[in-house]
TIRO-2110 file (N, C-alpha, C; in Angstrom, 1 decimal):
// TIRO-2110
23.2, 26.5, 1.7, N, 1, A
22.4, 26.2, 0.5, CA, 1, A
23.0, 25.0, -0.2, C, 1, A
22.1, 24.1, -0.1, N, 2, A
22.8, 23.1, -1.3, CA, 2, A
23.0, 23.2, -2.5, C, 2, A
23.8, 22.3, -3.1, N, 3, A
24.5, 22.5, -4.6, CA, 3, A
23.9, 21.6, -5.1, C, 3, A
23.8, 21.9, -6.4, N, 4, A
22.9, 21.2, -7.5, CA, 4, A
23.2, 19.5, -7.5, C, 4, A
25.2, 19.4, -7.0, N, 5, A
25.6, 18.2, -6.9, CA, 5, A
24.4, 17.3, -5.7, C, 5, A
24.5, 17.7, -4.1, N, 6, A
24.2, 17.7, -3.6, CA, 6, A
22.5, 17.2, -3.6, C, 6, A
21.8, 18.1, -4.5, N, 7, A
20.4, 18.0, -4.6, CA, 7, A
20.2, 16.8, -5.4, C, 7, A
21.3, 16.4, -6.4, N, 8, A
20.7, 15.6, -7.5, CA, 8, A
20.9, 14.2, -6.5, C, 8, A
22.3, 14.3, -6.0, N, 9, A
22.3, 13.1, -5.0, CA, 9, A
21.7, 13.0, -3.9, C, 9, A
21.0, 13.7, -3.2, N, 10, A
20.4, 13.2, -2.5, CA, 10, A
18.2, 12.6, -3.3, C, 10, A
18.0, 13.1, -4.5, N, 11, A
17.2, 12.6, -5.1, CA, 11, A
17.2, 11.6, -5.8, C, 11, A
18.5, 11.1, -6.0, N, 12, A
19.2, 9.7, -6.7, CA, 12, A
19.0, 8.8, -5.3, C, 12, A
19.1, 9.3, -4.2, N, 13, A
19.0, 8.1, -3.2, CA, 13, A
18.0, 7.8, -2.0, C, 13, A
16.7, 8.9, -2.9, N, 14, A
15.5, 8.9, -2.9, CA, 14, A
15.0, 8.3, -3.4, C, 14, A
15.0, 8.2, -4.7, N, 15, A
14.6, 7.1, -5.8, CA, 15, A
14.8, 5.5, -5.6, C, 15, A
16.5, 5.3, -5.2, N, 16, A
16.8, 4.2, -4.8, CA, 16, A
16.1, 3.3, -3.6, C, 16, A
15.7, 4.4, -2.5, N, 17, A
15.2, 3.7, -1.6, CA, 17, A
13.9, 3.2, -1.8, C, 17, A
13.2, 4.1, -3.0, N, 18, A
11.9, 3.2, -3.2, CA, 18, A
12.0, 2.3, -4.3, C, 18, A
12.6, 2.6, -5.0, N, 19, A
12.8, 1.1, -5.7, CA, 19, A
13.1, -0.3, -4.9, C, 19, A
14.0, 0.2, -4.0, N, 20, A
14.2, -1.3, -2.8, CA, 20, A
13.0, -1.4, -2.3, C, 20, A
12.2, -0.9, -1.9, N, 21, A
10.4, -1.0, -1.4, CA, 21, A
9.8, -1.9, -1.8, C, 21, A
8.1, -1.3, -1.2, N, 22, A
7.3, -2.2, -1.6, CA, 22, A
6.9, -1.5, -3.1, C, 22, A
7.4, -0.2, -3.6, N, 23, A
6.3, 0.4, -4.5, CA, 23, A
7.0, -0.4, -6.2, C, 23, A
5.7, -0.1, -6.7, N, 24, A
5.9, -0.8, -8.2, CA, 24, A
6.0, 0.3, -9.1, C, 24, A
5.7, 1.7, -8.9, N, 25, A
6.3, 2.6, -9.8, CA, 25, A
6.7, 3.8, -9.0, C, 25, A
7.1, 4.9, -9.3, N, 26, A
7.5, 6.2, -8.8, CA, 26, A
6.7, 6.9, -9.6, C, 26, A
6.3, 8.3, -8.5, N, 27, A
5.5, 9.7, -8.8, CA, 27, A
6.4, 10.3, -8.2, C, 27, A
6.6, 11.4, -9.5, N, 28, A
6.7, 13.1, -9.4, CA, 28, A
5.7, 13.8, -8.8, C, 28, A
6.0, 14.2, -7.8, N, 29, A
4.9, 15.1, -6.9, CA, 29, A
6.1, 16.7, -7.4, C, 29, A
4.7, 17.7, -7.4, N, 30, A
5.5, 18.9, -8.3, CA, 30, A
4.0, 19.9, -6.8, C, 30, A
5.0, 21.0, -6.4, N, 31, A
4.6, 22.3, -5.5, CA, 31, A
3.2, 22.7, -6.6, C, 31, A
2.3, 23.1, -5.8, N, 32, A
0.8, 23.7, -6.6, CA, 32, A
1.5, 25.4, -7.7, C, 32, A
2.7, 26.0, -7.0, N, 33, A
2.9, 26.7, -7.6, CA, 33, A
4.3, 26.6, -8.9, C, 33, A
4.5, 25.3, -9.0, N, 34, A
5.5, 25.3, -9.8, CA, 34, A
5.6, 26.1, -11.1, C, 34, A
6.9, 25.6, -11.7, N, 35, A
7.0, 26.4, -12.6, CA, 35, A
6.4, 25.2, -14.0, C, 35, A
6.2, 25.4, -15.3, N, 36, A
5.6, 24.7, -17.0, CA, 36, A
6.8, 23.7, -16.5, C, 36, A
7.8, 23.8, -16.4, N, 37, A
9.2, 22.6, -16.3, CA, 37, A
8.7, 21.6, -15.9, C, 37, A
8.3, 22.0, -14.5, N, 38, A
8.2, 20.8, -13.7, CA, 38, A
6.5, 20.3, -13.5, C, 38, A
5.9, 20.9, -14.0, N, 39, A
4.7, 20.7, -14.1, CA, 39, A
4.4, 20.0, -15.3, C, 39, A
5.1, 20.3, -16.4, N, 40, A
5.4, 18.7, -17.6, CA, 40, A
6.1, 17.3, -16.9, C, 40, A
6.7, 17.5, -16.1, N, 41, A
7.1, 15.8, -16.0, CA, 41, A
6.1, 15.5, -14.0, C, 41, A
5.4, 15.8, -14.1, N, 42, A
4.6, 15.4, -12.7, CA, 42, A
3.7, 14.5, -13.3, C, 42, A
3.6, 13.3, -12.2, N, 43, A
3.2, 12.2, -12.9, CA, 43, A
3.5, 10.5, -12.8, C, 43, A
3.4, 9.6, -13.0, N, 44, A
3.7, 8.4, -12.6, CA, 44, A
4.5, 7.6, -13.8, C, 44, A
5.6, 7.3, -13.3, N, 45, A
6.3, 6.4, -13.9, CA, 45, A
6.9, 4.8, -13.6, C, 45, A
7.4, 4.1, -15.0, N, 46, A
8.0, 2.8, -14.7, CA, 46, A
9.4, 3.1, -14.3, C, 46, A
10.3, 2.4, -13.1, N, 47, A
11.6, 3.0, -12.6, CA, 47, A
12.7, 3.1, -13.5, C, 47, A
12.2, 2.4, -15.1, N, 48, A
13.1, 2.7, -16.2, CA, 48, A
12.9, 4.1, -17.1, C, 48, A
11.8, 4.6, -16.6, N, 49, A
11.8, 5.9, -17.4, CA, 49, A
11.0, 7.4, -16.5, C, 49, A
12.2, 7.1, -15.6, N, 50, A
12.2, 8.5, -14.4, CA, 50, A
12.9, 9.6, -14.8, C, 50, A
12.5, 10.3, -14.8, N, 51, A
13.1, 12.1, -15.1, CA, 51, A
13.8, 12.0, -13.7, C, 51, A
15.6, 12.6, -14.3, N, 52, A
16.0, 12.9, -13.3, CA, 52, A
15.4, 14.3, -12.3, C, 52, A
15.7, 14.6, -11.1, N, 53, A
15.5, 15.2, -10.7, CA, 53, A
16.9, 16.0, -9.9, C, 53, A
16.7, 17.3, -9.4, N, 54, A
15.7, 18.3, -9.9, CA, 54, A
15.5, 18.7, -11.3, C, 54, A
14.6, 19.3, -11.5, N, 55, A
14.2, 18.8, -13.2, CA, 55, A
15.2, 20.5, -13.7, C, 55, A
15.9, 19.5, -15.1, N, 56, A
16.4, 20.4, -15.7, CA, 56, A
15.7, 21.8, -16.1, C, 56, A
15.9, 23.2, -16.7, N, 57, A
15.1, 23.7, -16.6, CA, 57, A
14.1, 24.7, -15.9, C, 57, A
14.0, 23.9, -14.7, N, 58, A
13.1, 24.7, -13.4, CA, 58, A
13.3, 26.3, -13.6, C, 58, A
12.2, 27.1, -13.8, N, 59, A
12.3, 28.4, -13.6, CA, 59, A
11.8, 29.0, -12.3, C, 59, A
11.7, 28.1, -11.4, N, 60, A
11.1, 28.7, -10.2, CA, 60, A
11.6, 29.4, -9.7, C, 60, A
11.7, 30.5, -8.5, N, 61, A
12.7, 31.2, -8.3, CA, 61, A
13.3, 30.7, -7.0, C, 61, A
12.5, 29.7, -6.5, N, 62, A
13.5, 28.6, -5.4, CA, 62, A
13.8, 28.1, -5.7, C, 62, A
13.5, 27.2, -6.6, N, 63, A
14.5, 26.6, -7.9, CA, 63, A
13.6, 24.9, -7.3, C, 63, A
13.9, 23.9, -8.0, N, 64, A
13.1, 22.8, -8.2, CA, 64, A
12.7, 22.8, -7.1, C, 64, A
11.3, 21.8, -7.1, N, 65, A
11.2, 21.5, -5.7, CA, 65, A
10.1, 20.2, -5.6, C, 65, A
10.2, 19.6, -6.3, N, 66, A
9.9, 18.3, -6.9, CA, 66, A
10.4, 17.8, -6.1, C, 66, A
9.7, 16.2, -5.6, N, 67, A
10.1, 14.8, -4.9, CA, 67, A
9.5, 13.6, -5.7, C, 67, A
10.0, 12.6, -5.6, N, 68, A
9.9, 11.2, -5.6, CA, 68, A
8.6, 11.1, -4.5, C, 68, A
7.8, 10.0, -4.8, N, 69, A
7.5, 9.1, -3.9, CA, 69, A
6.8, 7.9, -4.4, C, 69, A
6.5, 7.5, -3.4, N, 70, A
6.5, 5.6, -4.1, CA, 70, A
4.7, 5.3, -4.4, C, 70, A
4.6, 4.6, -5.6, N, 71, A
3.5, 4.0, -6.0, CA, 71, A
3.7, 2.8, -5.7, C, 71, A
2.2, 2.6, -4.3, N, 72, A
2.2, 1.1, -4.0, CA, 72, A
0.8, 0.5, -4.6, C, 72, A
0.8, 0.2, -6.3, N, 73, A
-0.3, -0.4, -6.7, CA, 73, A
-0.7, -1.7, -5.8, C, 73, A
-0.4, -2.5, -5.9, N, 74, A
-0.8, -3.7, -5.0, CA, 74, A
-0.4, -3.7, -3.4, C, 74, A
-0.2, -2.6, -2.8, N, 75, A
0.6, -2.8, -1.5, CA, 75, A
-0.3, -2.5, -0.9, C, 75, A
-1.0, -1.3, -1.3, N, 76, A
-2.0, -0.1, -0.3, CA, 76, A
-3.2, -0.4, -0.5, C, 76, A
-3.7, 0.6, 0.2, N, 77, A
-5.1, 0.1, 1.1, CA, 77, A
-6.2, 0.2, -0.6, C, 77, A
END
């Protein structure tokens, strides 16, 4: 099982890889069954005002399970 260290860094260099991309903002994609935590920050952001991840708080009982992925406003179809 991974450690919280582990989880946060490998979501720190999730983030990073789309910011080197084509995308112009980042979405929080949040599980249909999440928990109120993570279900308040799901949603689209500017890369200066991203919730770290996994989100503090999470009461889920698998615990966060939130991802990054990339907003390509001008890229995509």
């Amino acid at each position: 099982m991974a450690t919280l260290t582990d989880e946060k860094a490998q979501h720190k260099a999730a983030l990073e890889k789309i910011k080197s991309g084509l995308a112009t903002k980042v979405r929080i994609l949040a599980n249909r069954d999440c928990c109120p935590a993570c279900r308040a920050v799901e949603g689209v952001y500017n890369f200066d005002n991203v919730p770290e991840l996994p989100v503090e708080g999470c009461s889920h009982g698998d615990g966060c399970r939130c991802h990054y992925a990339p907003v390509l406003d001008y890229f995509g179809p």
